[in-house]
N, C-alpha and C positions, 0 to 999 in steps of 0.2 A: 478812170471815170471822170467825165465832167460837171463839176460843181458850178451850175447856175445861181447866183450868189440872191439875186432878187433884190437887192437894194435898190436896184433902178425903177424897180413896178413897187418900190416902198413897202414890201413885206418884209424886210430886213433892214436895220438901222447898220448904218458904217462899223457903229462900237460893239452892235450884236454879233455881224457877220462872221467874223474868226472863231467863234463859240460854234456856231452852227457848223460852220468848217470841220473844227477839230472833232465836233459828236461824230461827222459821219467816218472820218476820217477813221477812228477807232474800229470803226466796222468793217473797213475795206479792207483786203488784204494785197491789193494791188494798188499802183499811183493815184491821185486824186490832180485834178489839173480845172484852175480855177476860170468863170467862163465870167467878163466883168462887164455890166450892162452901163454903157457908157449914158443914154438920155437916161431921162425920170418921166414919169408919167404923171399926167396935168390930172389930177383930183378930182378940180373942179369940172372937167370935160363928161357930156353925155353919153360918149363914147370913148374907146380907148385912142389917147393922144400924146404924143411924149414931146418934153422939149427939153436941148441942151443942157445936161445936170453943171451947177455951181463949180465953178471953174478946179477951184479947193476938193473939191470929191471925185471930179475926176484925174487928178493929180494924185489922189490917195488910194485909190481903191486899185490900180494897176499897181501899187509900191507896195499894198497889202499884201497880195494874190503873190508875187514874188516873193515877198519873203518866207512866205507859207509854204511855196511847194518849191522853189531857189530854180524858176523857169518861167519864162515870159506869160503871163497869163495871154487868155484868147479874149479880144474887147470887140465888143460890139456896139455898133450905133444904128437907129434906126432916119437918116437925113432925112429924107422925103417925109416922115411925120413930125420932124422937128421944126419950129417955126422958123422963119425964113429968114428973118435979118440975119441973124448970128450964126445961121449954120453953118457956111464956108468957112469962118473964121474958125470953130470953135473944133469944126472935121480937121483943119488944119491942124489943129492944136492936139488933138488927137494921135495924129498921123506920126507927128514929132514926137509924142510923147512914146509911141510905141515902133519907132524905128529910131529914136536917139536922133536926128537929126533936127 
């Protein structure tokens, strides 16, 4: 099963997330495989908007999902709604962090 963690749409705090993990976890009787939503979503926006989450969270939430299930979590990013200065660098930063190069 794939666990969409929601920290990124901010329904789940970083320090909550492994809690909610491990509740469903309990219930599955097959793998659990974590799904880790790289942007955050802008709060203040009238519509749904995400931009590049804090460099520190995305560093941690892929090292989380690992150790949890001891297999590469699946990350996702949404570029195209992420504000534009930072987005190349940050997709970059991403790229590295989830191919080790």
């Amino acid at each position: 099963m794939l666990f969409q963690n929601g920290i990124g749409a901010g329904e789940v705090t970083l320090a909550a997330g492994p809690a909610y993990r491990e509740a469903l976890r309990a219930r599955l009787s097959g793998p659990l495989d974590v799904v880790v939503e790289i942007p955050e979503s802008v709060p203040e926006a009238a519509e749904f908007l995400a931009r590049p989450a804090p460099l520190d969270r995305i560093r941690a939430q892929p090292a989380l999902a690992r150790r949890a299930t001891g297999r590469p979590p699946l990350c996702f990013s949404l570029p195209r709604l992420c504000y534009a200065p930072v987005r190349i660098r940050r997709c970059r930063i991403v790229l590295m962090l989830l191919t080790g190069r």
